[in-house]
C-alpha positions in Angstrom: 61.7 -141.3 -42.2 60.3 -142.1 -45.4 57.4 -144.1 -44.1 56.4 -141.9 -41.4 56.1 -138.8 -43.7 53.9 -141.1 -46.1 51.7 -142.2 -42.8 51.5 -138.7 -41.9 50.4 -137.7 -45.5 47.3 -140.4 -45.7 46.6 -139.2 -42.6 46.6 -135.6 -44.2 44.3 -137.0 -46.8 41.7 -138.6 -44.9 41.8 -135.7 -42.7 40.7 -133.9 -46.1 38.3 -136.4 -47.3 36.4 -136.4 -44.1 36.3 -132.7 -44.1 34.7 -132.9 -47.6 32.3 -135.7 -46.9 31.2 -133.5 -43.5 30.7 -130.3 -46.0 28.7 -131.9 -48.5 26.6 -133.5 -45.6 26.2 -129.8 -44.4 25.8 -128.8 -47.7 22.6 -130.9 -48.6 21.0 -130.7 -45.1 21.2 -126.9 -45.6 18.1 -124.2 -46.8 17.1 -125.2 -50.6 16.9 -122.9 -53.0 15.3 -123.8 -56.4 13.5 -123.1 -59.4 9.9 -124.1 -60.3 7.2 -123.4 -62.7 4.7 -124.7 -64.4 4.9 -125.3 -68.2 2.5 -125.0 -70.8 3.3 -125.2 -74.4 5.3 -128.1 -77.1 8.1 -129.9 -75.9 10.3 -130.2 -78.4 13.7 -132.0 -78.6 15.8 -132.1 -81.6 13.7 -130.9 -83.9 10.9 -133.4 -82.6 8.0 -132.6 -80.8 6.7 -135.3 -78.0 3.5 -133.4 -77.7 2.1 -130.1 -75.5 1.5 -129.4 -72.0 -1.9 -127.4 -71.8 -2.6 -125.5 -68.6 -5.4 -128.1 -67.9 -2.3 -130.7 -67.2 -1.0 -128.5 -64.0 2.6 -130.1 -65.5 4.7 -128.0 -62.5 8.3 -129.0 -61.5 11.2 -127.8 -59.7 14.8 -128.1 -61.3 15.6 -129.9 -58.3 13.7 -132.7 -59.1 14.1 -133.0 -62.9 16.0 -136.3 -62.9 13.6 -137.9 -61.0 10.6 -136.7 -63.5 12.2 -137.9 -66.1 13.0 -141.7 -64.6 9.1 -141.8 -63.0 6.8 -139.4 -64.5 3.5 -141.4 -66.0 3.0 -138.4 -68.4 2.5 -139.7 -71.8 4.6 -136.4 -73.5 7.6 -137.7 -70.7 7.4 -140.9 -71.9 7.6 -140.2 -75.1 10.7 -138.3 -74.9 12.3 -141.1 -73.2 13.2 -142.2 -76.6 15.7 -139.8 -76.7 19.0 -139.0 -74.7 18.6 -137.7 -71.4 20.9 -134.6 -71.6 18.7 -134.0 -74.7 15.6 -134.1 -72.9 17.0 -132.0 -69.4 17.9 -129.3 -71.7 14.5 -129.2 -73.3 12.8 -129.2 -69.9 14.9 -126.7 -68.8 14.1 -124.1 -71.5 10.6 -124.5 -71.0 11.2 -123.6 -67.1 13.8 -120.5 -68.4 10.9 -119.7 -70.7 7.5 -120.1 -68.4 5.7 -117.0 -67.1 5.2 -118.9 -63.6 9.2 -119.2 -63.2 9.8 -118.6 -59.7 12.9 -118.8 -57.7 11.7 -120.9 -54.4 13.4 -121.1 -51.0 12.4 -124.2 -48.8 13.1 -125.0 -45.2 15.3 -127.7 -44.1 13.8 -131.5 -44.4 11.6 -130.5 -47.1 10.8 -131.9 -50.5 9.0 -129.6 -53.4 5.6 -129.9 -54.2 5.0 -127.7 -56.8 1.7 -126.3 -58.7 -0.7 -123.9 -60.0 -1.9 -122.2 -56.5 1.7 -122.2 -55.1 4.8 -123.0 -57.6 6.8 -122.4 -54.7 4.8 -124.7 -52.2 6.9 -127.3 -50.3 6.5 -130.6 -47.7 7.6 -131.8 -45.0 9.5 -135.1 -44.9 8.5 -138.0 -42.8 8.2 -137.9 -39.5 8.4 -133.8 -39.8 5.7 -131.1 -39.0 5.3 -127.6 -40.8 5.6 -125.2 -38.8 4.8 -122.0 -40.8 8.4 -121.5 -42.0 10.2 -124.3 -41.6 10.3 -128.2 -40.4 10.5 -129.7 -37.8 9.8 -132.7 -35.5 7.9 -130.4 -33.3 6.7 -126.9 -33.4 7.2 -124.1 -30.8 4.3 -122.6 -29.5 5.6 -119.6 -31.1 5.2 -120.8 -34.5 2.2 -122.6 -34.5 -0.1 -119.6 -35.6 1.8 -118.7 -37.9 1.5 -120.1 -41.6 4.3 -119.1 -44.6 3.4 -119.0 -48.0 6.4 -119.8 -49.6 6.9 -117.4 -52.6 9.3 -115.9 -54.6 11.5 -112.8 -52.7 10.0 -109.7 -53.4 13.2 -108.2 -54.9 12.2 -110.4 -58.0 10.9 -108.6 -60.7 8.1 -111.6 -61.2 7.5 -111.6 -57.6 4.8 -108.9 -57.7 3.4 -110.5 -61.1 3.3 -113.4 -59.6 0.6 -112.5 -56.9 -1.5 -110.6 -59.6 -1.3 -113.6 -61.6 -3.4 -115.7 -59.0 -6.3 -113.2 -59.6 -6.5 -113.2 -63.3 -9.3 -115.3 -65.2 -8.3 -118.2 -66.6 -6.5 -117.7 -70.3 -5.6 -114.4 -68.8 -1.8 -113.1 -67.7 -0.4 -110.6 -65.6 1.6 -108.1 -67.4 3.5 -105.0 -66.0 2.4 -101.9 -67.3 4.8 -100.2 -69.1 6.9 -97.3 -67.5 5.0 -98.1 -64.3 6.4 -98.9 -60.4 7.6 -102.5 -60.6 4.7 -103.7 -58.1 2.3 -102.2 -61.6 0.7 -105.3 -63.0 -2.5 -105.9 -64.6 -4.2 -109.1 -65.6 -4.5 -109.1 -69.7 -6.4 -110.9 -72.4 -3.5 -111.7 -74.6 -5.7 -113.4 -76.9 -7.5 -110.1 -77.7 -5.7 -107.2 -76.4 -4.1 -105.0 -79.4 -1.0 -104.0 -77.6 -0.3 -107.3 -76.0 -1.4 -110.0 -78.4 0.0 -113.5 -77.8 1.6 -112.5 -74.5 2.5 -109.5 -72.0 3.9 -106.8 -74.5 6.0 -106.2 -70.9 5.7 -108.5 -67.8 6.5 -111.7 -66.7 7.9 -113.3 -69.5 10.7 -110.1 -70.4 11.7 -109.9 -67.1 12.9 -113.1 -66.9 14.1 -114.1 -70.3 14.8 -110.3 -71.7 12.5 -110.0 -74.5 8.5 -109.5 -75.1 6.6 -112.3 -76.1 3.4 -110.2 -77.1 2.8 -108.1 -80.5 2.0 -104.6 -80.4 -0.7 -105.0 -83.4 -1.2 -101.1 -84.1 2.7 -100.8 -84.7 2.3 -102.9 -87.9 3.9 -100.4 -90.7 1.4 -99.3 -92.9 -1.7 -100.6 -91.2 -5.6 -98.9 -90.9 -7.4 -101.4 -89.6 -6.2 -104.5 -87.2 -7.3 -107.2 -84.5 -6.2 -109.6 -82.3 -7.5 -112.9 -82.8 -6.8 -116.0 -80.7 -3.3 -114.5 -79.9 -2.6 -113.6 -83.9 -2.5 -110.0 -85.4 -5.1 -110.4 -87.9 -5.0 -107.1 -90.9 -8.5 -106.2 -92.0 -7.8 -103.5 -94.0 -4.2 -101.2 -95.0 -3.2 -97.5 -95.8 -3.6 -96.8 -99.3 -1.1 -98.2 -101.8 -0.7 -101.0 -99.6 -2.6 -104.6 -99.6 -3.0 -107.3 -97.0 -0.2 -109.5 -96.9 -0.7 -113.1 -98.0 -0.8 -114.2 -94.3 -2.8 -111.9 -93.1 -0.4 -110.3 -90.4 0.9 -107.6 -92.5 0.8 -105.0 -95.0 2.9 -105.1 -98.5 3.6 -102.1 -100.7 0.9 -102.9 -103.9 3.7 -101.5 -106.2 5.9 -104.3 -104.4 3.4 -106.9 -105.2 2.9 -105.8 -109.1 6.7 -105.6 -109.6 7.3 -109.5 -108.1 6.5 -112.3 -110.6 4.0 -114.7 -109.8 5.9 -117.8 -109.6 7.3 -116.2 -106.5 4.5 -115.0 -104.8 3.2 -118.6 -105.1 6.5 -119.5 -104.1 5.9 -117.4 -100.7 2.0 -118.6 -100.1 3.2 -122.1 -100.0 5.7 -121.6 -97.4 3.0 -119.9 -95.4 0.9 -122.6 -95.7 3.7 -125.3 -95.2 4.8 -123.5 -92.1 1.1 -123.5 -90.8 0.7 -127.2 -91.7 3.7 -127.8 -89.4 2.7 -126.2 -86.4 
């Protein structure tokens, strides 16, 4: 008795095992979905920056194929962080995706690998032996798909999603940013390097949809403040409200009875920290 119920619990078991194995199978052979972008900006990993992606580098990935960037990729910046842990470096790679303006959550068809980039971050090939038939892939198409060719882009039920299509069309340098208080399909292309309202990034857009926060500087909100620009993605004061005086940096205004009242020692204290945190970036 007591060997038959043990055969008929391995039995039990296998039957279980198999039934995983066949659901994992099913899993992985199933729709992908993804997330992909293309980073710009310093990679940094604990407390060490390996160097910056520029735009001009087109460095686009999907998560899906992180582990396999960091193994083979012949960028010098990925090489470089080799030195380091690997957990360390995912997590690093990973915030710059969270944080990119071009994040996009992909779908791709069955038997497809990504193939991510500037034009499409979404974009997607066929395997081997597989033909791309407009929305999905396949070993041959049906006549009824062959006209028919699918961008593959984010769902429109994203906030990015309409951002994302307005992005294409802006200059180069330039972003799409919603307009505030606007329809969510509002976006307009914006020279964060010079725009007052949305200097150094979309004052709303992209970037606070997806990680909750603004990235640009509103530079006529600056307290105190008569006369300001936005240069090369900076707030830069020219001139303040009288009784007030250009901040040290340049970004702000300080009360003049503040500045009288504070010994010197510490306002040279305070200049060299500005200049030691500029010499760092």
């Amino acid at each position: 008795m007591f060997k038959f119920s043990t055969f008929a619990f391995a039995l039990s078991c296998v039957g279980l095992i198999r039934a995983a194995v066949i659901d994992g199978l099913a899993t992985r052979t199933s729709s992908s979905s993804d997330t992909c972008a293309c980073t710009t900006g310093p990679l940094n990993i604990a407390g060490v920056s390996c160097g910056t992606f520029h735009q001009s580098d087109n460095f686009c990935f999907c998560m899906s194929e992180l582990d396999s960037l960091i193994q083979n990729s012949n960028n010098p910046i990925i090489q470089f962080a080799r030195f380091f842990d690997v957990d360390l470096i995912k997590g690093a790679l990973t915030q710059m995706v969270h944080n990119a303006e071009s994040r996009s959550d992909c779908d791709r068809p069955d038997f497809s690998a990504p193939s991510c980039s500037r034009d499409n971050v979404c974009g997607y090939k066929c395997h081997d032996g597989y033909k791309d038939c407009g929305d999905s892939c396949a070993r041959a198409c049906s006549t009824a798909r062959l006209g028919r060719k699918r961008r593959s882009v984010p769902t429109e039920a994203k906030p990015d999603y309409w951002g994302a299509r307005v992005q294409r069309t802006c200059e180069q340098g330039w972003q799409a940013c919603g307009v505030p208080g606007a329809d969510r399909r509002a976006w307009e292309c914006v020279d964060v390097q010079r725009d007052l309202e949305s200097c150094g990034g979309c004052a709303s857009g992209i970037s606070s949809s997806l990680t909750g926060q603004s990235t640009g500087v509103d530079c006529t909100t600056i307290p105190h403040v008569s006369d300001v620009s936005c240069i090369s993605g900076g707030c830069v004061v020219h001139r303040c409200l009288p009784g007030y005086i250009t901040s040290p940096s340049g970004d702000a205004c300080l009360s003049k009875d503040f500045v009288d009242r504070t010994p010197l020692s510490i306002v040279g204290e305070k200049i060299f920290d500005i200049a030691a945190a500029a010499l760092s970036l």
